[in-house]
C-alpha positions as CSV (number, residue, x, y, z in Angstrom):
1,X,2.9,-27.0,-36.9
2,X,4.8,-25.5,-33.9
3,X,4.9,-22.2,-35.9
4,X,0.7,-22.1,-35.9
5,X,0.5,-23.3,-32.6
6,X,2.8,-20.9,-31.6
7,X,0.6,-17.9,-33.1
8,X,-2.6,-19.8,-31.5
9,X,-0.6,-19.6,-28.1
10,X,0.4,-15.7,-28.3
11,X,-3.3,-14.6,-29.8
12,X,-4.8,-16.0,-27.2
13,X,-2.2,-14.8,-24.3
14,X,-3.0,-11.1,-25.8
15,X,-6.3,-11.4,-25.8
16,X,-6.4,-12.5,-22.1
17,X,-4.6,-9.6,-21.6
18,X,-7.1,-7.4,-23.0
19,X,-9.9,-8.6,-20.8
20,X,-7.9,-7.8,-17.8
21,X,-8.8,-4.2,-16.1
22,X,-6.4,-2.0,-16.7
23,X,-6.1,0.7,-14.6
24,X,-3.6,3.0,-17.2
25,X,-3.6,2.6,-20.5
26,X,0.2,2.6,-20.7
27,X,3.2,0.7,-22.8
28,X,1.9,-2.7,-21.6
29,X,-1.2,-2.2,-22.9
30,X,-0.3,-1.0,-26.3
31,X,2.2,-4.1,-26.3
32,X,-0.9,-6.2,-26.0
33,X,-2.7,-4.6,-28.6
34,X,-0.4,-4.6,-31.3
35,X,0.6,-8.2,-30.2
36,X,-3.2,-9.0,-30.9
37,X,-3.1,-7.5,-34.6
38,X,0.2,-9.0,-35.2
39,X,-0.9,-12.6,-34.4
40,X,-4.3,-12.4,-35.8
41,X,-2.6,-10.9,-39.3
42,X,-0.6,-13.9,-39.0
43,X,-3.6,-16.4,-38.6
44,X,-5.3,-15.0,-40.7
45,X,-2.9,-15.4,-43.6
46,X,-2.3,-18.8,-42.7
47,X,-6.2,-19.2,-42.7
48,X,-6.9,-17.4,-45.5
49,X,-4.2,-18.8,-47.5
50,X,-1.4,-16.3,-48.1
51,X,1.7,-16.2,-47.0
52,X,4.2,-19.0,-46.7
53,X,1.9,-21.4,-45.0
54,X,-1.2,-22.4,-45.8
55,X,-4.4,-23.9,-44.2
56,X,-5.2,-25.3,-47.8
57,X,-2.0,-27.4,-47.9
58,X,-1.6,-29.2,-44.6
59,X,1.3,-31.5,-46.2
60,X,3.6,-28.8,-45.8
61,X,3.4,-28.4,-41.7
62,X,1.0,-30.9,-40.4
63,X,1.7,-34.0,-38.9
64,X,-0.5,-36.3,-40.8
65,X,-2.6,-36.1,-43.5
66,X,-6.1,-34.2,-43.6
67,X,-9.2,-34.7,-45.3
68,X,-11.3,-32.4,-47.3
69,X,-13.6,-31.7,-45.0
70,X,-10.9,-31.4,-42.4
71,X,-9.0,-28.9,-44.4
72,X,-12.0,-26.6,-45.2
73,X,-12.7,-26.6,-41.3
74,X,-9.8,-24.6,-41.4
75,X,-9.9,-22.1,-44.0
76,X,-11.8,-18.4,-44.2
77,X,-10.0,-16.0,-46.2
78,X,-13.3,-13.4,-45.7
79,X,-11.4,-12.3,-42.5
80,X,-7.9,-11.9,-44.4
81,X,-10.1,-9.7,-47.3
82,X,-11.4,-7.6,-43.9
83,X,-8.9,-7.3,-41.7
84,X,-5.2,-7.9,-43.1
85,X,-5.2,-4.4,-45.0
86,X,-5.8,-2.0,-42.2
87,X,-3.8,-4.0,-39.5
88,X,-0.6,-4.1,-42.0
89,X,-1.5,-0.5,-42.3
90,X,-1.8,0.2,-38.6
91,X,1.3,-2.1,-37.7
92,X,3.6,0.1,-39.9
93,X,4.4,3.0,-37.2
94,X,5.9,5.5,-39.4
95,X,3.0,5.9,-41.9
96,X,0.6,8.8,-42.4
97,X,-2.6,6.8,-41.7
98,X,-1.1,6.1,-38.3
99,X,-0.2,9.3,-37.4
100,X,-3.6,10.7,-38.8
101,X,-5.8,8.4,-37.5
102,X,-5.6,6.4,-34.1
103,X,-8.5,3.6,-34.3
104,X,-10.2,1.6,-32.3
105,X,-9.4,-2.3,-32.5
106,X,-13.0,-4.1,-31.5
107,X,-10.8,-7.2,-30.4
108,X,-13.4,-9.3,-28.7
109,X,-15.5,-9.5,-31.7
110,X,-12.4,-9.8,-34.0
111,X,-11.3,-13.0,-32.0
112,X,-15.3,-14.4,-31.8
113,X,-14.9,-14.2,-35.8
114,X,-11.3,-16.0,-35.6
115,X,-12.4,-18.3,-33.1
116,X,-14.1,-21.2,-35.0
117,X,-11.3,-21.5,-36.8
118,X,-9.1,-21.7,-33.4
119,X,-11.6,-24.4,-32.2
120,X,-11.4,-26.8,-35.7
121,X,-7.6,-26.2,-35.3
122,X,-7.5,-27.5,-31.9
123,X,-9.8,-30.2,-32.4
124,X,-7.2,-31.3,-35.4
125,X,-4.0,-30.8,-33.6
126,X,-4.6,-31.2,-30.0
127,X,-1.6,-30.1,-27.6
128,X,-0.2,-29.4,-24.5
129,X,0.8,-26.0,-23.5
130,X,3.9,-25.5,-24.6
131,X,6.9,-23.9,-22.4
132,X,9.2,-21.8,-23.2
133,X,12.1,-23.6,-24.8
134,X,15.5,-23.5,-22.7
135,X,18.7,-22.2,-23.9
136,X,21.4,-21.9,-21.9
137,X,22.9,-19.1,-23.6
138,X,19.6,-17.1,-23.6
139,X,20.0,-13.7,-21.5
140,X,19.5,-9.8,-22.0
141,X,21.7,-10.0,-25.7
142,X,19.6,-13.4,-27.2
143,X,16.2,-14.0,-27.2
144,X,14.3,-16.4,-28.8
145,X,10.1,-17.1,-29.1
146,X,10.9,-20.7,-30.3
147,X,8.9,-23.4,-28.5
148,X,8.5,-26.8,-27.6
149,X,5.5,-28.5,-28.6
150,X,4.5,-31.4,-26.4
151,X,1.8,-33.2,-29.5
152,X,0.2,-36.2,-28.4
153,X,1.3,-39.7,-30.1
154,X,-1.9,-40.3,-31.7
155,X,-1.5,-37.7,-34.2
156,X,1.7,-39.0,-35.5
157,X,1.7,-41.7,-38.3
158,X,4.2,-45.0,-37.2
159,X,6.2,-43.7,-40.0
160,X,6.9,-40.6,-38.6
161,X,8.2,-42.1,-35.4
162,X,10.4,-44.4,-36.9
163,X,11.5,-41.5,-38.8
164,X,11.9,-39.8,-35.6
165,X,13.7,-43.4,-34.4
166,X,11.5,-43.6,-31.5
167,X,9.8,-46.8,-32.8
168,X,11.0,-49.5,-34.7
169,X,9.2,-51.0,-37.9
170,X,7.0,-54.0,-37.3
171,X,7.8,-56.9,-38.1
């Protein structure tokens, strides 16, 4: 779950980004846009059903179990078919396509196809923005893009919290 949200999180920080007028085009920028493709590839694996994790199978990373309906809310694999090709393609530097051919990236209607999907996650998974986990040995030789997430209690099952020994059985 904190993986997706994480993606969720960083598509929608570049895209903010996008919108915001830039006055040169310069290394920020192009950070932005290939942080774009990269987290929209990843959603839309995970959408679409490839890759490790899977919309179709929420008992893998979600915190409770969904129903059919809630599972399909969830699921497109027409924008992995359309998209995941040519941003793999575009993401791999050192390829001739890339040094033929620069491209455009129409971004805002690329997230406006994405975005149901973002709202039927959110309205499943509610959260809290997350911060940036804290590591006291983080500086200029570790790094990390690990997060937080700060979930509501009414998605998790009382099971889970007594698994998590934060509440104890009933009795």
């Amino acid at each position: 779950m904190e993986t997706i949200l994480y993606e969720i999180d960083m598509l929608d920080h570049c895209f903010g980004r996008l919108g915001e007028g830039w006055q040169a085009k310069g290394k920020d920028y192009y950070l932005c846009v290939e942080g774009f493709l990269l987290h929209y590839r990843n959603l839309i694996e995970f959408f679409g059903n490839h890759g490790e994790l899977k919309a179709r199978v929420p008992e893998e990373w979600a915190p409770r179990r969904l129903s059919r309906a809630e599972t399909a809310s969830i699921q497109n694999a027409a924008l992995y078919k359309k998209y995941r090709s040519s941003i793999s393609r575009y993401l791999s530097h050192c390829s001739k396509i890339r040094a033929e051919e620069d491209r455009g990236w129409k971004h805002v209607e690329m997230y406006r196809e994405i975005e149901p999907l973002l709202e039927s996650f959110r309205k499943l998974f509610p959260s809290s923005p997350r911060p940036a986990r804290m590591h006291e040995m983080l500086d200029r030789e570790n790094a990390s893009t690990a997060s937080t997430p700060i979930l509501p209690s009414s998605i998790l099952l009382d099971s889970e919290w007594m698994a998590l020994g934060l509440r104890k059985p009933r009795e």
